[in-house]
ROVEX-500893 format. One record per residue: residue in one letter; x, y, z of N, C-alpha, C, O, CB in turn. Coordinates in steps of 0.2 Angstrom, whole numbers, plus 5000, padded with zeros to 4 digits. Each point is the difference from the previous one (the first is absolute). Last residue first. Glycine has a CB too. Example, Ala and Ser with C-alpha at 12.3 -4.5 7.8 and 13.67 -1.06 7.14 Angstrom:
BEGIN
S506449895035500450065001499650055003500350065001500349914989;A499649755010499650065000500450065000500549995003498649955003;
! end
This chain:
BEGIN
X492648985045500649985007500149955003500449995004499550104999;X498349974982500850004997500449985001500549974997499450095002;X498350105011499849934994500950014999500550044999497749974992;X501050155025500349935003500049944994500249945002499450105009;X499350194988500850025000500349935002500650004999499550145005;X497549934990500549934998500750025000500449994996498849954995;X498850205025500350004990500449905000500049965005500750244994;X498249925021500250084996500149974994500050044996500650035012;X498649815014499649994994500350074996499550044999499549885006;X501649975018499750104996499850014995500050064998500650005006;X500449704997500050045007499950084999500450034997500449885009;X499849874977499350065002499850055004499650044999500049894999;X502249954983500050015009499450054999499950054997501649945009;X499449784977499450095003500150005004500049955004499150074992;X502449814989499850025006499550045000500050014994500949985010;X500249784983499950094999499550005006499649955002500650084982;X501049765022499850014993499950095000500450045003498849824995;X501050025026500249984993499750034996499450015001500949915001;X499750075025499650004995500650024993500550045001498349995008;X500849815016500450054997499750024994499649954998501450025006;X497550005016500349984996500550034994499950054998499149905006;X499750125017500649975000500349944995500549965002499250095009;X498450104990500650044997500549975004500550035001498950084996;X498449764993500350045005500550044999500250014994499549925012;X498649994973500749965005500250055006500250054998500349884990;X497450024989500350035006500649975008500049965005498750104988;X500649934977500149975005500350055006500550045000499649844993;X498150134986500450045002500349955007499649975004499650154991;X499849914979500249955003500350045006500450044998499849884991;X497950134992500750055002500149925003499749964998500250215004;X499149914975499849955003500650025007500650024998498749874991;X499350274993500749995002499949945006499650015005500750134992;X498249984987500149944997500649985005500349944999499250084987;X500650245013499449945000500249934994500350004995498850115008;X502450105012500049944993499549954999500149945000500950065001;X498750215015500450004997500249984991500050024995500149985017;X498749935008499450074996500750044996500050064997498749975017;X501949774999499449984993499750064998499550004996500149895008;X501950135012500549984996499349994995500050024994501349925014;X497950125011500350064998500249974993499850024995500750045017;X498749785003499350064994500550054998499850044996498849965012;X502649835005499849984992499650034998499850004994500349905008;X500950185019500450024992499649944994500150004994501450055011;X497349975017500050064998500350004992499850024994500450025019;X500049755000499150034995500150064996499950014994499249965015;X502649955004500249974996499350024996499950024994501049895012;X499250185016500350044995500249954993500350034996500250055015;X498149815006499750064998500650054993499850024994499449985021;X501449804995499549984996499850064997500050024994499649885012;X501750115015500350004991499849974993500349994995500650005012;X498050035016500350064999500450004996500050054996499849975013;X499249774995499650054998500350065000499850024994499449925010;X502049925005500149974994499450074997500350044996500049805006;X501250265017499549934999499749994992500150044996499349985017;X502950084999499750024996499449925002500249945002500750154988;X501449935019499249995004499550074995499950055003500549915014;X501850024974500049915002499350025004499549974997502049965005;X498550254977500550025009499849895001499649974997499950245011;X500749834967499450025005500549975004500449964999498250054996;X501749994978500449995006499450055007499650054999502049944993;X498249884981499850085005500249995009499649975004499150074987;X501749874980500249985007499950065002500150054998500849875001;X498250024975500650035004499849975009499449975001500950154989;X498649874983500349965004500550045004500550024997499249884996;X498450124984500550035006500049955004499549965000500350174999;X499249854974500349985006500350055004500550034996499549864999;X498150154985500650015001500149965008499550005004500550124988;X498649894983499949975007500850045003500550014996498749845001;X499850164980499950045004500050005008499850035004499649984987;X502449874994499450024996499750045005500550035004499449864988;X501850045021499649944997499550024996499449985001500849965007;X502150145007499550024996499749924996500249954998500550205000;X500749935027500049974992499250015001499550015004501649894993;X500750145024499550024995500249964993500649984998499250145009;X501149955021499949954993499650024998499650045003500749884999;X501350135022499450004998500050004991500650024997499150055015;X501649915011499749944997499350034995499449985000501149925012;X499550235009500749964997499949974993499550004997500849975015;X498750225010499749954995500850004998500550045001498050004995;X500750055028500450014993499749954996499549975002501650055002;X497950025016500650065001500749974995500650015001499050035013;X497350024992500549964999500750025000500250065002499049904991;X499150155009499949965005500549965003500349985005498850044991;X500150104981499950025007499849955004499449985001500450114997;X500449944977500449925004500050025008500349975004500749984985;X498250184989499649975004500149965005499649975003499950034990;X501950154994499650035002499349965005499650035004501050054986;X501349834998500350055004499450045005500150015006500950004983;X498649824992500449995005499950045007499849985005500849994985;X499150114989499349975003500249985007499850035005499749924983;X502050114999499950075003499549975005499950015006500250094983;X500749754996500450005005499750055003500149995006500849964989;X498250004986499949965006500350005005499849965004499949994991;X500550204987499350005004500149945005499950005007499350044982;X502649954996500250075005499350005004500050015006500950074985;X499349754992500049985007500150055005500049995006500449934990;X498750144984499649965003500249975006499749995005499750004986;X502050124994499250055002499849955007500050025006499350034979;X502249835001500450045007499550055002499950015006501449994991;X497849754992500450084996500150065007499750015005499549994979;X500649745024499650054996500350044997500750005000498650005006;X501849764991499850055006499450074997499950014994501549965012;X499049794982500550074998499550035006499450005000501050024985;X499549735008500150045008500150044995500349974995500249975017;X499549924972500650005002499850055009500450025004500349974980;X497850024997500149925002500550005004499949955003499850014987;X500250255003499449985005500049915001499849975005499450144990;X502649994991499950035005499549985005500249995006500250084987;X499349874985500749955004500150045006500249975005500549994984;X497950174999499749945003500449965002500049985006499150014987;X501850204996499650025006499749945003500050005006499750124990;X501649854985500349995006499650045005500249995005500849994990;X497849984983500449935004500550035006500149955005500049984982;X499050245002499349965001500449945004500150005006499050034982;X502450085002499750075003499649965006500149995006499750114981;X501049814992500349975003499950065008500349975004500749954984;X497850114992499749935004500649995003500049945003499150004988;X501250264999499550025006499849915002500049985006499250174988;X502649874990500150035008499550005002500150005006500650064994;X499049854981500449955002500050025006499849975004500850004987;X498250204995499649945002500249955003499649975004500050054989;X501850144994499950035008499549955003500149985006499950164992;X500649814982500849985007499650025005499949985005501350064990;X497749964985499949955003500449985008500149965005499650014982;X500050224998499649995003499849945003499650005004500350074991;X501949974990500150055005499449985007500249985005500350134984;X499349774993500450005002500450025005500349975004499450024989;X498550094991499949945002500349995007499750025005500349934984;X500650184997499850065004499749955004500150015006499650104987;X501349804987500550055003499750005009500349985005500150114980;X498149864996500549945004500450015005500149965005499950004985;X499050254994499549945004500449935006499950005006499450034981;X502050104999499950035004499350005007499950025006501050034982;X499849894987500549945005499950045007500249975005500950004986;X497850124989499749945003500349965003499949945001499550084993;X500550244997500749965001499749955004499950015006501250074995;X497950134993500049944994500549935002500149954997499750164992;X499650125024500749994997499849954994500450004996500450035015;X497250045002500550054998500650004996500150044995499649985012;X498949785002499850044993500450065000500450004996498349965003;X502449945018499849954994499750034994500250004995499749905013;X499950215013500449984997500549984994500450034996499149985011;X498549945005500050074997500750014997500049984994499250085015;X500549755002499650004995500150074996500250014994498949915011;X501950055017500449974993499549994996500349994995500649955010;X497950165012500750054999500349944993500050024994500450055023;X498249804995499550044993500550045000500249994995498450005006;X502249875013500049964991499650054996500050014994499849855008;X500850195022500650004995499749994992500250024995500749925014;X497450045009500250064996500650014998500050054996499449995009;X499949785002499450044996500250054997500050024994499249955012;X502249925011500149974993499450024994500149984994500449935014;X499350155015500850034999500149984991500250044995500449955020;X497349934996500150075000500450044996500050044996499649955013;X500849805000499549974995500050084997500250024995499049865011;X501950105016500250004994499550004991500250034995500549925016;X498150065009500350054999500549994995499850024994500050015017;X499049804997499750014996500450094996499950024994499049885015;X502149985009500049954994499650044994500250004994499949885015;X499950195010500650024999499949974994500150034994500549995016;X497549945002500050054998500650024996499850034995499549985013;X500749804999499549994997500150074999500550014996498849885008;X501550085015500649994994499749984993500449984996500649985013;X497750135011500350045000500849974993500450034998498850025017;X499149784996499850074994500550054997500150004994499049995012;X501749835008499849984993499750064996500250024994499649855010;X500650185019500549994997500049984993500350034995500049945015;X498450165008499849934996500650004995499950034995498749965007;X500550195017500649964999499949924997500149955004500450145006;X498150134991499949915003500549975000499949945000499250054996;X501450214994499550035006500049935005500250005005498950084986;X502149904987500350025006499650025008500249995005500550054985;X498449894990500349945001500550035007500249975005499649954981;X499050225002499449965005500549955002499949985006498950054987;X502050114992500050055003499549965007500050035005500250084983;X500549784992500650015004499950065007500450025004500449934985;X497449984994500249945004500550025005500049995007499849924983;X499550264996499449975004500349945005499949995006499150054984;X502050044992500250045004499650015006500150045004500450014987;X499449824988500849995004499850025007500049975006501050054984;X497350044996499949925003500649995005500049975006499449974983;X500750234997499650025003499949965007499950015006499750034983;X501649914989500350045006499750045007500350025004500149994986;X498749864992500449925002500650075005500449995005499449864981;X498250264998499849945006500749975005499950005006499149954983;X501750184995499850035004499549965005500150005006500050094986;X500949814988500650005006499650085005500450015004501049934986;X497349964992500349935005500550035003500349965004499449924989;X499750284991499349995006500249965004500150025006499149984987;X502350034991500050075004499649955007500149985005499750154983;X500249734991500650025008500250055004500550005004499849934992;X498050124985499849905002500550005009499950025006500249884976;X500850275001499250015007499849955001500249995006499150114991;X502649844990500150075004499450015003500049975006500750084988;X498849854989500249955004500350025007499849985005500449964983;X498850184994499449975003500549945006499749985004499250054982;X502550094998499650065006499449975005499850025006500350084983;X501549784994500250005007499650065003500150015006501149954991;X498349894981499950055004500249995007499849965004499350074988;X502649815000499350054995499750025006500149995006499649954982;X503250055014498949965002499750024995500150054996499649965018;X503049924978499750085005499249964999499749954997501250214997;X501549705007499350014997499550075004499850025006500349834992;X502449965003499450075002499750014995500049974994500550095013;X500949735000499650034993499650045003499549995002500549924989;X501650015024500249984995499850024994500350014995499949905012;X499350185012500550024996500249974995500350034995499849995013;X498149935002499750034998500650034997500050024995498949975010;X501249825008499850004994499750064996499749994995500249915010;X501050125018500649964994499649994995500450014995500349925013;X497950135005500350074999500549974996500150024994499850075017;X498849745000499850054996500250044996499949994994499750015012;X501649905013499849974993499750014996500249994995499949975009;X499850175016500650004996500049954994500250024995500350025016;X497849975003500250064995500649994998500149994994499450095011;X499849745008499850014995500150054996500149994994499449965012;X501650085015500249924994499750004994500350004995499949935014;X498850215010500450034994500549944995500149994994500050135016;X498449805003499750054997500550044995500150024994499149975017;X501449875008499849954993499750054994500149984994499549915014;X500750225016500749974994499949974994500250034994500349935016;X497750075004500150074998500749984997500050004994499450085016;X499949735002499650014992500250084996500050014994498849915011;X502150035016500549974996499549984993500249994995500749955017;X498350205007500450024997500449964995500450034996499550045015;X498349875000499850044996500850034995500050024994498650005015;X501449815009499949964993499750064997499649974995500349905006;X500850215018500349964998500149994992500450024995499449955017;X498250105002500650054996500549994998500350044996499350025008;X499249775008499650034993500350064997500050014994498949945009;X501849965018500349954994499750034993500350004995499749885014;X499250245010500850034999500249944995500450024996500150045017;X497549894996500050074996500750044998500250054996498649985010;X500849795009499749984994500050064994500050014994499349915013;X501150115018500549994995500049984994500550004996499849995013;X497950015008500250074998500549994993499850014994500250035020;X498749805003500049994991500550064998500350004994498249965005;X501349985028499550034994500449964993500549965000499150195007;X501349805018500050054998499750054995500250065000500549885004;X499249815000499750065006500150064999499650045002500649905006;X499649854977500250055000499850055005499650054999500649914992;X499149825010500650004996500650044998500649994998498749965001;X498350055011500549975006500850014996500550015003498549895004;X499750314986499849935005500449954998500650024998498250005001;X500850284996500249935003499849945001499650005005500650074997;X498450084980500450025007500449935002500049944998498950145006;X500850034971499849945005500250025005500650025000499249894995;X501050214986499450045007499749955004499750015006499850104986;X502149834990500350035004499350025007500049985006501250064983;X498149894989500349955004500250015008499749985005500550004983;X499150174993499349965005500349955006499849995005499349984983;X502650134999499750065003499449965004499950005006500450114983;X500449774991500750025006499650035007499849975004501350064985;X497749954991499949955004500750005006500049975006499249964982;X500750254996499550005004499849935005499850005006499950094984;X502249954997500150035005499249985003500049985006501050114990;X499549814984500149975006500250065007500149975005500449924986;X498450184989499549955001500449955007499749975004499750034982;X501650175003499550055004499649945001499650015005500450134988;X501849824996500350015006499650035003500150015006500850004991;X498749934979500149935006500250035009500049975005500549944982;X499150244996499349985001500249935005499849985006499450064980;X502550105006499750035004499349965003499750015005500950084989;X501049814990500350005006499550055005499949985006501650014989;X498150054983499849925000500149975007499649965002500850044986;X500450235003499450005006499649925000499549985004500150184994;X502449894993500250015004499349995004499949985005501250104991;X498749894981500549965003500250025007500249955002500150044987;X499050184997499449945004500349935002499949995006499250064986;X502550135002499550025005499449955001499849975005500450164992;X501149824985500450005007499550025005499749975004501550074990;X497950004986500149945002500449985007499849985005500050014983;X500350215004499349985003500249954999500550005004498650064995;X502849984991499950045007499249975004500049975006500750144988;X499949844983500249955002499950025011499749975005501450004980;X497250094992500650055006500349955005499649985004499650144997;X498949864984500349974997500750005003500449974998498850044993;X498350115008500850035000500549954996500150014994499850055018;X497849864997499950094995500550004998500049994994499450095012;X500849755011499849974994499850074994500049984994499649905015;X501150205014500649934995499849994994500350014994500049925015;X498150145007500550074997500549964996500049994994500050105018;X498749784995499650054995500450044999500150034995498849955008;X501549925015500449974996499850014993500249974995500149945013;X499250225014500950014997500149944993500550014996500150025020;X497249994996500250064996500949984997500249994995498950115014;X499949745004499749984994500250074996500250004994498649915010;X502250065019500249974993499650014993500350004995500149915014;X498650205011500550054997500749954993500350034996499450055018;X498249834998499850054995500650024997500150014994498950025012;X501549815011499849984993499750044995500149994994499849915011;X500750175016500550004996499949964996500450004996500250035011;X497450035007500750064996500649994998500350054999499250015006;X499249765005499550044993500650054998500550004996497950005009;X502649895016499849964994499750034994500450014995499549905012;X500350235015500749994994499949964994500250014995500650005013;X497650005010499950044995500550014995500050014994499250045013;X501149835013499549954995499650064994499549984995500149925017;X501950185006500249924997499849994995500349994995499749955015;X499150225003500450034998500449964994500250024995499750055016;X498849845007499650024993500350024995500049984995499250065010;X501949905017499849934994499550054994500049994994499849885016;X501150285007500649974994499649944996500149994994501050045015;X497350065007500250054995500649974995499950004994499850095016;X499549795010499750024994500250044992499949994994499650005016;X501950005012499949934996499449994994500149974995500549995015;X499550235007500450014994500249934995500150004994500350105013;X497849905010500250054994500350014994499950014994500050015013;X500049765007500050055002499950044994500049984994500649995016;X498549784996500450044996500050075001499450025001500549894990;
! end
C-alpha cells in the first residue's frame, strides 16, 4: 500500500468517531430545545455516520491492487460510493423537510435555546473543520469518495449554521414559524450540493478524460520528450478515482530499431508519471508509413503543440 493510500484509509476511518461525536451533540442539542431545525440538523448527520462507515470500507476497497478480474484496480469503487453518498445527501434533506412541515403545522418556540445554540455551535465547528480536512486531502490524493464525504460533510456545516442564524432569530422576533421555515430553505441547498456529488461521479463512472491542466501537461510532456520521434496521434485519457489512463500512437522513422523506440517510449512514461502519478500509460508504436489518425502532435523542433488538432 502506498503513501498516499494510507493516508486516505485513515483519514476514512477517523470520519466514523467524529461524526458519531458530532450526531450525539447535534441531538442533545434537539432534545434541550425541542427546535424542529436541530432536529433536522441531526437528522442530516444520521446520513453522516452511515456515509463515513461506507466510505471508509469503499476506500479499503478501491486501494486493492489489480488482479485477474480486475486488471485495471478497484479504483472506481470509490466513484459508486459517492454516488450513493450523494443520493443519502438527498434523502437527508427529504427528511428535513418533513420535519419542517411538521413544525409549520404547530410551531413552537425551543426551550433553553442558549445551551442548545452552543451544544450546535460546537458539532458544527468540529464537522467544519473535518469538512475541510477531507476535501482539501481528497483532492491532494485524488480520492473521490473522500473528497465528497468532505462536501457532504460541508453541507452539514451550511445547515448548522442556517438553523442556529434561524434560532436567533426566532428568539428575537418571537415568531416560531420561522424555525420550520429556515428548515427548508436549508434543505434545498442540501438537494444541490448532493446532486453536485452525484454528477461529478457519473462523470468518472462514465471515462471523463483528464481535467484540461492536466491534459495541457501531457501534451507539453509530449512535446518535449518524444525526440526522435516524428509525431504522436490517437491520443486518450480517463480518470479512475486516483488512477489515471493515457493511450496514444508514436509514430517513429520505418528503420527505427525496436530498442531505439523503446528508449523514447521510456523517456515519456517517466516524464508523463512525474507529471500524473498513479498514471498507467499504453503506448503503441507504429512506423511513419503508417497512415495516422485521430488528434495529432507535431514534434519536429519540439517548439510547442502547434500540430494537436490537426
Amino acid at each position: 500500500m502506498t503513501k498516499d493510500s494510507n493516508i486516505i484509509e485513515r483519514l476514512a476511518f477517523w470520519g466514523i468517531p467524529i461524526s458519531i461525536v458530532v450526531i450525539a451533540l447535534k441531538m442533545l442539542a434537539w432534545w434541550v430545545t425541542g427546535s424542529v431545525a436541530l432536529l433536522s440538523d441531526g437528522l442530516e448527520s444520521i446520513v453522516n455516520v452511515a456515509a463515513a462507515v461506507m466510505a471508509y470500507f469503499v476506500i479499503r476497497y478501491a486501494q486493492r491492487p489489480a488482479d485477474h478480474d480486475h486488471q485495471f484496480g478497484h479504483h472506481k469503487a470509490e466513484y459508486l460510493s459517492a454516488v450513493v453518498e450523494g443520493v443519502l445527501i438527498v434523502i437527508a434533506a427529504m427528511l428535513i423537510i418533513n420535519e419542517a412541515w411538521q413544525g409549520l403545522v404547530s410551531p413552537k418556540l425551543p426551550e433553553a435555546p442558549a445551551l442548545g445554540l452552543g451544544i450546535n455551535a460546537i458539532a458544527a465547528v468540529i464537522n467544519a473543520v473535518w469538512a475541510q480536512t477531507l476535501i482539501r486531502e481528497g483532492r491532494k490524493h485524488r480520492s473521490v469518495a473522500l473528497e465528497a464525504d468532505g462536501r457532504h460533510i460541508m453541507s452539514d456545516v451550511v445547515t448548522s449554521a442556517g438553523v442556529l442564524i434561524g434560532l436567533i432569530l426566532v428568539l428575537i422576533t418571537g415568531n416560531a414559524v420561522l424555525d420550520p421555515i429556515l428548515a427548508i430553505l436549508v434543505a434545498c441547498n442540501i438537494i444541490w450540493q448532493g446532486y453536485k456529488v452525484i454528477s461529478h461521479s457519473l462523470g468518472g463512472l462514465m471515462d471523463k478524460a483528464l481535467e484540461p491542466d492536466e491534459e495541457a501537461a501531457v501534451r507539453e510532456a509530449i512535446t518535449l520528450h518524444s525526440v526522435g520521434a516524428l509525431g504522436v496521434h490517437d491520443l486518450k485519457s480517463r480518470r479512475a478515482g486516483a488512477a489515471a489512463f493515457i493511450d496514444f500512437h508514436l509514430v517513429v522513422p520505418a528503420d527505427m530499431t525496436v530498442e531505439e523506440a523503446h528508449h523514447i517510449c521510456d523517456r515519456l512514461e517517466d516524464a508523463i508519471k512525474g507529471i500524473i502519478p498513479g498514471a498507467t500509460l499504453a503506448i503503441h508504436v507504429e512506423p511513419e508509413t503508417e497512415h495516422a489518425h485521430g488528434q495529432k502532435v507535431d514534434v519536429e523542433g519540439l517548439t510547442g503543440l502547434e500540430g494537436m488538432g490537426k
